[in-house]
N, C-alpha and C positions, 0 to 999 in steps of 0.2 A: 408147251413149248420146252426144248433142251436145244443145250451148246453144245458141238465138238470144239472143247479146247483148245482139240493141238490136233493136227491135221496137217499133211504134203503133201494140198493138190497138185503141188507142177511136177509129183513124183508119181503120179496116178498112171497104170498102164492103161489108156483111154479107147484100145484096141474092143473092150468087151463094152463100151459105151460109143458106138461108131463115130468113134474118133474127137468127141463132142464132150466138153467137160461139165457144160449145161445140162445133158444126162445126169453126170453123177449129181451135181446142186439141186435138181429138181426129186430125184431119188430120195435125198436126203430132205427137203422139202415132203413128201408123201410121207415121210416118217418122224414130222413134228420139227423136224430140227430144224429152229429158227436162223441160227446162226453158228459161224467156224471160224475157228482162228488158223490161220493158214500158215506155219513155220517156217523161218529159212534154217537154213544149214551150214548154207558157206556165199559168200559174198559172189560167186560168180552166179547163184542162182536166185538172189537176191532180186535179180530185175524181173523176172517171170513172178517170183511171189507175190509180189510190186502191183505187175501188170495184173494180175489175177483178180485182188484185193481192189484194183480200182475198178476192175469190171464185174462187179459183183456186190449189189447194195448189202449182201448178208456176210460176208468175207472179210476179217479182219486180217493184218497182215504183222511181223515182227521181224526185227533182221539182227543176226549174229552167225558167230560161225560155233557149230556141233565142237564138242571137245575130240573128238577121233579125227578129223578133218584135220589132213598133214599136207596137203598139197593146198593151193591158191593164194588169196591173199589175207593176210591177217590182219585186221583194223584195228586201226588206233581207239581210243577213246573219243577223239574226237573226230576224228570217221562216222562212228558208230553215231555217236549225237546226231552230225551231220544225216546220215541217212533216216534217222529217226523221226527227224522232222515232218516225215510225212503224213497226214493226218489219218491216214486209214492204217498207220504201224504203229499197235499199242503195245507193245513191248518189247523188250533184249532180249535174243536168244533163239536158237535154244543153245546155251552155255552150261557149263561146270565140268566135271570131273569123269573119265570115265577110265578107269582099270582095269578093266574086262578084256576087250579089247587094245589096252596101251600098254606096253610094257617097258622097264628100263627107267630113266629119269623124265619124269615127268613135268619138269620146274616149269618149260615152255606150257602145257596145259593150264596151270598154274596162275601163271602168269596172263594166260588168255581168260581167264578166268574172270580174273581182279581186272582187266579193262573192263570187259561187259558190266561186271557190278558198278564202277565207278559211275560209266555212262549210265543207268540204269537210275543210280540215284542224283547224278546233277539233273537227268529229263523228270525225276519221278513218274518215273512208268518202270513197270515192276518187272522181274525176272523171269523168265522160265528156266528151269535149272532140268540139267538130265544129271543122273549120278547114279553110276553102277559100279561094284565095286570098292567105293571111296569116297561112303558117307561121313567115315569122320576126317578127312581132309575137306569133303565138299561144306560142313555144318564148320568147322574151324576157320575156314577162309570169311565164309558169310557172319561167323561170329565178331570177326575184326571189322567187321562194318555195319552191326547192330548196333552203333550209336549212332549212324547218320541215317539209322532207319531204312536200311534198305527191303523190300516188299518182293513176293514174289512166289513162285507155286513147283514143287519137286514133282515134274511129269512123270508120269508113267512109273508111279512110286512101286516098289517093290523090296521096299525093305521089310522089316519087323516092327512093334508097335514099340518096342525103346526108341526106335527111330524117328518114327514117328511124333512122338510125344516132343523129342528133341526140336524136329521139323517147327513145328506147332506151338513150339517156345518163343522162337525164333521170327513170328508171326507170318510164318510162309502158311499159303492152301498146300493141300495133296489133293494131286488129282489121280485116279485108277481107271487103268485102260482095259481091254479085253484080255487082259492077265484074269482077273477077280472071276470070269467067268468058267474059268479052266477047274477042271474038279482037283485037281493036284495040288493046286494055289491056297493050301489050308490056311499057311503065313499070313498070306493078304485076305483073306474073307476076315481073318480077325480084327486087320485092321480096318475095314471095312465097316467093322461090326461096331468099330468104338471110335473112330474119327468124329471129334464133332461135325453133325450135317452142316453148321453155316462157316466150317473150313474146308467143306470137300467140292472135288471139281471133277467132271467126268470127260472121257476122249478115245478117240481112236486110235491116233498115232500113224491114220490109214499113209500110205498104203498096206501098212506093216500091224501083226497080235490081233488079226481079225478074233471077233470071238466067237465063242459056241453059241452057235452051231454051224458056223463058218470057219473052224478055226484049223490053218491051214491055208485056206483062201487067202485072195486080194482082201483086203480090209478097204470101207467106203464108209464118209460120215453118218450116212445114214445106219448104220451098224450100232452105233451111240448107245441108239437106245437099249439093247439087251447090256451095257453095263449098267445102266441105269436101272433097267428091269432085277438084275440077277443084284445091286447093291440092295434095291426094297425088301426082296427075296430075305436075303439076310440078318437085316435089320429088324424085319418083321415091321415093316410102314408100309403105306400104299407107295404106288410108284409116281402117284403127281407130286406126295409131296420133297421126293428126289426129284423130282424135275423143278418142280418150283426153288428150291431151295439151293440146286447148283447152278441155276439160270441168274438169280439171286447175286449167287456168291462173284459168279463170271463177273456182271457189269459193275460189282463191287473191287474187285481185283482189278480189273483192267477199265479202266476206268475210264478213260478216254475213248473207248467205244458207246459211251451214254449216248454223246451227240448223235453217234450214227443210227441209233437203236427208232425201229420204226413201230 
């Protein structure tokens, strides 16, 4: 059995699954994957992740709004609580920093930043953090709130292993998407190589970084598994005990999916 972590079913072109999202869940079904955590992004698409997550005994769900996200509505803290309340949303986000994409003053990302965290630690239900660009504002922000113990997992990591290490300080997972499967991705096969296994967490990020040997393609959580495959590769482990171990870490991390776990 393996988790996709982080996963935008309501962003899924459904046209190559005849129009049926039960397609892609059962696909991903044939290829082990027990279970997905479904992301929001921005509050207006927050009720399809919702809808999703309740139709769907193996789908977890989370609500926050993307740090690139300039248009809709921005939540308060206690919005954010508010919508969290739902028992199949186990975590904030996806939130943090991203400078890739933003440029100029960034204080408003910032600032959207520190709600999510806050909310994050009054539910204790943990973070998902994206951060490109501005790991040491994104690790500085989350450092001012390592005393109230805030928890949580740097998706779709793509830093270096100083960063990492940092990350890992901080008692955050990293989780690695179909980046680590790319031959180019030398950076990340290292980290790869040296993350402790019971802080790593694996993902698609579908519909988006599908990987080799689909890389280019739509990305679908059944995909999961060649990062999983190509992290054992690396490692030089078998590949169950990568499955075991970030399946493991999932219901450890997001914790509030125990209940639902069948």
């Amino acid at each position: 059995m393996i988790i996709d972590s982080h996963c935008h079913l309501d962003q899924i072109d459904l046209s190559a699954y005849d129009g049926d999202l039960t397609n892609v869940i059962d696909a991903a079904r044939a290829k082990d994957v027990a279970y997905m955590l479904c992301v929001c992004v921005n509050m207006e698409n927050f009720a399809d992740v919702l809808a999703i997550a309740d139709s769907y005994v193996n789908v977890f769900a989370s609500v926050g709004v993307h740090p690139t996200e300039q248009e809709g509505h921005d939540p308060s803290v206690k919005e954010l609580i508010t919508h969290a309340q739902q028992p199949v949303v186990v975590a904030i986000g996806e939130t943090g920093l991203d400078y890739y994409h933003c440029k100029g003053d960034l204080t408003w990302q910032q600032q959207r930043f520190r709600r999510h965290i806050q909310a994050a630690i009054e539910l204790d239900k943990p973070l998902i953090v994206h951060s490109r660009d501005a790991a040491k504002d994104t690790i500085k922000i989350l450092q001012e709130s390592a005393s109230q113990e805030a928890s949580g997992v740097f998706h779709c990591f793509s830093y270096d292993e100083d960063i990492a290490k940092k990350v890992l300080d901080l008692g955050f997972y990293i989780s690695l998407s179909g980046i680590v499967t790319f031959k180019n991705a030398k950076q990340l096969h290292e980290v790869a190589k040296t993350v402790p296994l019971d802080r790593l967490l694996i993902e698609t990020d579908a519909p988006y970084l599908a990987p080799e040997p689909y890389r280019g393609k739509t990305n679908q959580p059944a995909y999961v598994r060649y990062v999983a495959e190509r992290i054992a590769q690396l490692r030089g482990i078998d590949y169950q005990k990568v499955a075991e171990a970030t399946t493991h870490n999932f219901f450890k991390l997001f914790n509030h999916a125990k209940s639902f776990r069948k």
